[in-house]
C-alpha positions in Angstrom: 0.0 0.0 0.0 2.8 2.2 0.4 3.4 4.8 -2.2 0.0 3.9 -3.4 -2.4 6.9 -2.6 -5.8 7.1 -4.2 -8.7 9.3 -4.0 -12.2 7.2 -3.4 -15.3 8.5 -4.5 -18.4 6.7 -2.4 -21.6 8.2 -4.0 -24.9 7.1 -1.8 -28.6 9.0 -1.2 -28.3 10.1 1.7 -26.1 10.2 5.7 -28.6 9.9 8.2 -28.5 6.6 9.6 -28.1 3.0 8.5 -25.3 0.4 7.5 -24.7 1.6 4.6 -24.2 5.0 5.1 -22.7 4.0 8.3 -20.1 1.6 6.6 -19.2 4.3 3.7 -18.2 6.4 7.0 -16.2 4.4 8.1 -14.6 3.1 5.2 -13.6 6.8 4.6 -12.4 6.9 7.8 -9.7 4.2 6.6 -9.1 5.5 3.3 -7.8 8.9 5.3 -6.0 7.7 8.1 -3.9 5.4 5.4 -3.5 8.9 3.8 -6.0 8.8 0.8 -8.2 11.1 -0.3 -11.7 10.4 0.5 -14.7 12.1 -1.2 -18.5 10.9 -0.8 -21.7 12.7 -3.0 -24.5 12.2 -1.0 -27.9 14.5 0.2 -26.4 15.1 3.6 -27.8 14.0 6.4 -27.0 13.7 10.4 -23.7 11.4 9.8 -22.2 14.1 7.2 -20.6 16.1 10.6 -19.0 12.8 11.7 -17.7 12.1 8.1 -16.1 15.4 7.6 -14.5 15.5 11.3 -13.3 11.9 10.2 -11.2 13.8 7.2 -13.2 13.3 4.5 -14.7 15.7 1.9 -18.7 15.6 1.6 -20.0 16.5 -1.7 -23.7 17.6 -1.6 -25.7 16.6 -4.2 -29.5 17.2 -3.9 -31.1 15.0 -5.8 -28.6 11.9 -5.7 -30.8 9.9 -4.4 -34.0 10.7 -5.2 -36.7 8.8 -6.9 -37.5 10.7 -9.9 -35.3 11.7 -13.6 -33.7 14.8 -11.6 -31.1 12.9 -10.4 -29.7 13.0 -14.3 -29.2 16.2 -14.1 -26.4 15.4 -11.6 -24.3 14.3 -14.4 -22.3 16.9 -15.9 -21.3 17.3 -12.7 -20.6 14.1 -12.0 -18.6 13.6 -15.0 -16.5 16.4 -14.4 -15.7 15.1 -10.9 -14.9 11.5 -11.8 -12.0 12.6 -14.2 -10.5 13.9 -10.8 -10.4 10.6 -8.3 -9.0 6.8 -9.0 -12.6 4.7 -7.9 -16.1 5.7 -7.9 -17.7 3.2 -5.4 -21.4 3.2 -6.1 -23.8 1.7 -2.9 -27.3 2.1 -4.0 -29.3 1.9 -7.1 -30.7 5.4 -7.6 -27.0 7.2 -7.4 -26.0 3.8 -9.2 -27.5 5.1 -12.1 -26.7 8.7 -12.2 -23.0 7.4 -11.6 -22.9 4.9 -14.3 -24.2 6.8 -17.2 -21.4 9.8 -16.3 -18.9 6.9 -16.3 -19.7 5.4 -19.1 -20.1 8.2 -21.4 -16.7 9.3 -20.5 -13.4 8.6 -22.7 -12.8 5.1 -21.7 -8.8 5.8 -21.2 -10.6 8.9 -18.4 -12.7 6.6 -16.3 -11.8 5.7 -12.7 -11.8 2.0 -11.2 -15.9 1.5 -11.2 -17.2 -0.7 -7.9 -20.6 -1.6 -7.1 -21.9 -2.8 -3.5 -25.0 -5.2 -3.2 -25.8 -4.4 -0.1 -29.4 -6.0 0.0 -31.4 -8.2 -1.8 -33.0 -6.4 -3.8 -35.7 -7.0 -6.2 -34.7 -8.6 -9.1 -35.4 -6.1 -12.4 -33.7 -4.4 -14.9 -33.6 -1.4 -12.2 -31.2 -3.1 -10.0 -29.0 -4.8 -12.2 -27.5 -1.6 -12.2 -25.6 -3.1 -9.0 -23.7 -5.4 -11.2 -22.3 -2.9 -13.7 -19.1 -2.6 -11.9 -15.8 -3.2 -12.9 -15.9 -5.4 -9.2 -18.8 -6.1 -7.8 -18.6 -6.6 -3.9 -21.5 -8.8 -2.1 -21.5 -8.4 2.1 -22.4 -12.1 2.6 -22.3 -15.3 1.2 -26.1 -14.9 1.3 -25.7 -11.9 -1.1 -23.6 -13.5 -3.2 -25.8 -16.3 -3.7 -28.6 -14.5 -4.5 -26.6 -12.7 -7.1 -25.2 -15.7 -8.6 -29.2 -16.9 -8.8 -30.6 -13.9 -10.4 -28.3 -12.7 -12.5 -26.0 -13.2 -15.6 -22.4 -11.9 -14.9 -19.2 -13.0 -14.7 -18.6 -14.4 -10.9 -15.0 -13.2 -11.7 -16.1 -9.7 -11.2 -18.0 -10.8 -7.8 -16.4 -10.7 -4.5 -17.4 -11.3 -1.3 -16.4 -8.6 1.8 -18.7 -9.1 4.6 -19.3 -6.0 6.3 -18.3 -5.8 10.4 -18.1 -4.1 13.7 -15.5 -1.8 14.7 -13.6 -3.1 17.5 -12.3 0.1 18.8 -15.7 1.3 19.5 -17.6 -1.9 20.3 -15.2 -2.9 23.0 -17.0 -4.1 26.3 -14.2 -3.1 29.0 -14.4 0.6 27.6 -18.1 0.8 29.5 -18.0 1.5 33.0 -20.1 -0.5 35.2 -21.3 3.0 36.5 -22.4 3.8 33.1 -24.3 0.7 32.1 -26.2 1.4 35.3 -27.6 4.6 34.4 -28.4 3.8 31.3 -31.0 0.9 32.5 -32.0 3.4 35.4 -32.8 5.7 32.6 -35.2 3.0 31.2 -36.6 2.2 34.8 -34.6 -1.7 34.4 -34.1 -3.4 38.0 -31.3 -5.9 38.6 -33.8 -9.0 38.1 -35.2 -8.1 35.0 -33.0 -8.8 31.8 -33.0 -6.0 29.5 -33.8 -6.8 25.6 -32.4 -4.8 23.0 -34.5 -4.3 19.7 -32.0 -2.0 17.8 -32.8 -1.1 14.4 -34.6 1.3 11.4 -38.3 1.6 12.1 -39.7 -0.5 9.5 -42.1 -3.4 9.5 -40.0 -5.6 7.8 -37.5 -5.4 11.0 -40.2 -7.0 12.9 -41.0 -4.5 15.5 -44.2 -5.7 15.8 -43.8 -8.9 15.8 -41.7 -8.6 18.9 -44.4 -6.7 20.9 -47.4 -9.7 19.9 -45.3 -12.3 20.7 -44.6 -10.8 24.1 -47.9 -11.2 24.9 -47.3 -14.8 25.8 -44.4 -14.3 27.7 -45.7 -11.8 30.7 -45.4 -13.8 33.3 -41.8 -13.7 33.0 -39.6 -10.5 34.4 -37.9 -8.4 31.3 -37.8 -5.2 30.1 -37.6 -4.8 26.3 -36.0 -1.5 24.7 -36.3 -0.2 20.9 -33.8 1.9 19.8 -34.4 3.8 16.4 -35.4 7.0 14.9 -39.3 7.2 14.6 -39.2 10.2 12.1 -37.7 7.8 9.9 -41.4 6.3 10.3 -43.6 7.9 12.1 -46.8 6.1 11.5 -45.2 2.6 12.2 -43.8 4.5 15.2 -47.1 5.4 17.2 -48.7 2.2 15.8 -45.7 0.5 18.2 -46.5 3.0 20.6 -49.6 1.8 20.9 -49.0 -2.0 20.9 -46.2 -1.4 23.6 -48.8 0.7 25.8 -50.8 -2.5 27.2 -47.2 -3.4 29.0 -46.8 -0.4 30.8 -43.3 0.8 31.5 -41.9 -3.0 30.4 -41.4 -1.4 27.0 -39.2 1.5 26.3 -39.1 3.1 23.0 -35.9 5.1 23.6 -35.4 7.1 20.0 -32.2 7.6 17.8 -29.2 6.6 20.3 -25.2 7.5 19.1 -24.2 5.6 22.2 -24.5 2.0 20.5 -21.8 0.8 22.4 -23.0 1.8 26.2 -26.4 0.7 25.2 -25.4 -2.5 23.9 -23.1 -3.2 27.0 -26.6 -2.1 29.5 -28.5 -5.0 27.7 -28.6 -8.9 28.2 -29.6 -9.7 24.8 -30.3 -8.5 21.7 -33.3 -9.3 19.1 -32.7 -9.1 15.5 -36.3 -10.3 14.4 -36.5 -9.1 10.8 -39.0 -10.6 8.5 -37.2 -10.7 5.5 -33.5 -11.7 5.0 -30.7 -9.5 6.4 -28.3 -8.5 3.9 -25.6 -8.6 6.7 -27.0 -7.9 10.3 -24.2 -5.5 11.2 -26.3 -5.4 14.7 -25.8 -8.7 15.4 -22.2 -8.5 14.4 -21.8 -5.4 17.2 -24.0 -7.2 19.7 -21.3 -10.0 19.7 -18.6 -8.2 19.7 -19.9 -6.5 22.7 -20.4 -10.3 24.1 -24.2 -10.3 24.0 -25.8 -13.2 23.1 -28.6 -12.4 20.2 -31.8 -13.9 18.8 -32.3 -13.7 15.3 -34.5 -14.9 12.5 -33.1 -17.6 10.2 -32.4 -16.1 7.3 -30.7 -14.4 5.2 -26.7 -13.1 6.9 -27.6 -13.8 10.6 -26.9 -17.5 9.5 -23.5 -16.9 8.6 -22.7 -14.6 11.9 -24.4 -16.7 14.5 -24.0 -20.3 15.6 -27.1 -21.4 16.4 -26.6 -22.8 20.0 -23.5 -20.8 20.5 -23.3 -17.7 19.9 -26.9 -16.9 20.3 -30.1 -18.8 19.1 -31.9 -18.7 15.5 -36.0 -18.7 15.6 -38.2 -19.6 12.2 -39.1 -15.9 11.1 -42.5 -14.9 11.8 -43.0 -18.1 14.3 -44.3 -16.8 17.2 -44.2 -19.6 19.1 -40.4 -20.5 18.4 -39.6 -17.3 19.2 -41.1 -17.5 22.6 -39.2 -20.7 23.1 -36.2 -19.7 22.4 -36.2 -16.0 23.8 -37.5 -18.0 27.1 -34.3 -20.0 27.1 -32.3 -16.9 27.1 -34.0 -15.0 29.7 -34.3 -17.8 32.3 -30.7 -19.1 31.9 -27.9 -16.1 33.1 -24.8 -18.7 32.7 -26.0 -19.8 28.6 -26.0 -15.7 28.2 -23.0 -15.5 29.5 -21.1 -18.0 27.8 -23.3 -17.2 24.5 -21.9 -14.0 25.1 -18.2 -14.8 25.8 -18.4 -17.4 22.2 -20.1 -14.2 20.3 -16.8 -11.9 21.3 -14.1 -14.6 20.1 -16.0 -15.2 16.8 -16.9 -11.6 15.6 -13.8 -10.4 16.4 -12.4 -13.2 14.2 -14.1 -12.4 11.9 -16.6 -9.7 11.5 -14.3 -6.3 11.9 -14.9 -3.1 10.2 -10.8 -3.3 10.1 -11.3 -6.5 8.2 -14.1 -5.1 5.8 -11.8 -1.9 5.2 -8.5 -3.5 4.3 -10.4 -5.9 1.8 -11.9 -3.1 0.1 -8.7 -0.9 -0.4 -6.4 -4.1 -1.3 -9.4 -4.5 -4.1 -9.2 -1.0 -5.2 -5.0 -1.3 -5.5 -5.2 -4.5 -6.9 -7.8 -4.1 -9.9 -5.8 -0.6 -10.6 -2.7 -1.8 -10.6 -4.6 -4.6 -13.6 -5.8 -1.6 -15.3 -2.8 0.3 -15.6 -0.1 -2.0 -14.8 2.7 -2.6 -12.3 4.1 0.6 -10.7 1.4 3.0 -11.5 1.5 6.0 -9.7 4.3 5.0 -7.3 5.3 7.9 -4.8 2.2 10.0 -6.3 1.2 12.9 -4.6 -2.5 12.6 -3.6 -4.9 14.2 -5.1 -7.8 16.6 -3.3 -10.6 17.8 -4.9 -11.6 21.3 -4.2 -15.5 22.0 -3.0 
């Protein structure tokens, strides 16, 4: 890598919250602490403050990711910009598009390294086979990758798999005091005797929110205290329909908002539900809930059967099957020592494995390694790196 430096351009909709946004952070984290230049186009967004104070340069584009034909009229100015940088790294399908046609109607001799990320299983259409137009095409699981390989005809040579991670410098349970752990389930009214259950995720019904709060029902008789942590303007009708559901238990349920303090929150709780209905691209909160040695419960499907170990690291329920769900999530709250050593298995695997670290140096040895392909051995050795001005 040395002598090496590159400027990355990530292009997404939007920086407000999620893994993808929240992995092209941190990726451009890397990319400047290795001493690259790291641009990213997006709408803005709450995450744009942490990018930039993270040495990167945020690019706002207002109709990037927007639903409609106005995001082609980003792309004079998007073709200007990609004669400027090494990679364009494209990580969702309406920027996809905007991105690709300004690449490909460029000089092929002027375009950068093109990348795509399939960060979800999408539907499969014309629309996103845009995802598969790059040069590499990165899946974040094997589940991705399969379903890539099933629906759609490109070479697998171009298709690598990066799974995405945790970062271990921030998900690191001895860097939470007891002291804080405490207030933070005092803040939620959570005893001693009660385990605390952790719902974190983006307010949608297909993350199973409500599937939490019926099955629940059955399970009253047992002491618990369940917590969701996400931002209900993201949905605001699901939000007060959860609201609602979670009224009939009183102050068992907490809905406690956006949170920044993953980490402390993750290290307050026993256990942590992923219960999303259809399959999880990843499960980056799984991977975190592990590596802050918390046991998890997830539905079977989809990446949370390549992070957990069913009987190890946490337990796997058939999605949408209430009463497996019950079973299993009875297991875990009645049995301290299984959530501890669940726990304890969950911190030795992800960090094995799962690491933003990991996901990071994969991705720039991809860059420097398909660039030095393009342009051949010793290209741009000792050159100066390039910044783009706003």
């Amino acid at each position: 890598m040395v002598g090496k430096k590159i400027t990355v351009l990530q292009i997404l909709p939007d920086l407000e919250t999620g893994g993808v946004e929240q992995g092209t952070l941190e990726l451009g984290n890397f990319l400047v602490a290795y001493g690259h230049t790291s641009l990213v186009i997006s709408r803005g967004g709450r995450m744009v403050e942490d990018l930039v104070s993270g040495g990167s340069q945020h690019i706002f584009m207002p109709f990037i990711g927007e639903k409609s034909p106005r995001p082609l009229g980003h792309i004079p100015a998007l073709r200007r910009l990609l004669q400027k940088v090494d990679v364009v790294h494209l990580r969702s399908r309406v920027p996809a598009w905007a991105g690709w046609l300004a690449w490909k109607s460029l000089p092929e001799k002027k375009r950068p390294l093109l990348i795509t990320t399939f960060h979800g299983v999408y539907s499969v259409n014309s629309y996103s086979a845009i995802m598969t137009k790059g040069e590499r095409v990165i899946a974040v699981s094997d589940a991705i990758l399969q379903h890539i390989l099933a629906n759609y005809s490109m070479d697998p040579e171009r298709l690598i798999r990066i799974p995405r991670g945790a970062d271990s410098r921030r998900f690191d349970p001895g860097l939470v005091s007891a002291e804080k752990r405490e207030a933070i389930r005092k803040e939620w009214g959570c005893g001693q005797d009660s385990p605390l259950i952790l719902v974190p995720g983006r307010f949608s019904r297909i993350k199973g929110q409500d599937f939490v709060l019926q099955a629940m029902e059955g399970l009253r008789e047992l002491p618990w205290q369940l917590v969701f942590v996400g931002d209900p303007a993201e949905n605001p009708a699901y939000a007060e329909e959860l609201g609602r559901m979670a009224s009939g238990f009183g102050k068992r349920i907490v809905l406690a908002g956006y949170r920044k303090d993953m980490p402390e929150v993750m290290a307050a709780s026993d256990l942590v539900l992923s219960p999303s209905r259809q399959p999880e691209s990843f499960g980056r909160v799984l991977a975190e809930a592990g590596m802050m040695e918390k046991p998890v419960l997830a539905s079977a499907h989809g990446g949370s059967l390549e992070i957990v170990e069913d009987g190890r690291t946490g337990l796997l329920f058939s999605p949408e099957d209430e009463d497996d769900f019950r079973k299993k999530l009875q297991i875990l709250l009645q049995n301290d020592a299984v959530r501890e050593s669940m726990g304890k298995e969950a911190g030795r695997r992800i960090r094995a494995h799962f690491t933003i670290e990991a996901m990071c140096c994969k991705t720039l040895e991809l860059y420097l390694t398909v660039l030095e392909e393009k342009k051949g051995p010793g290209w741009q050795q000792g050159g100066e790196n390039r910044r783009i001005p706003q």
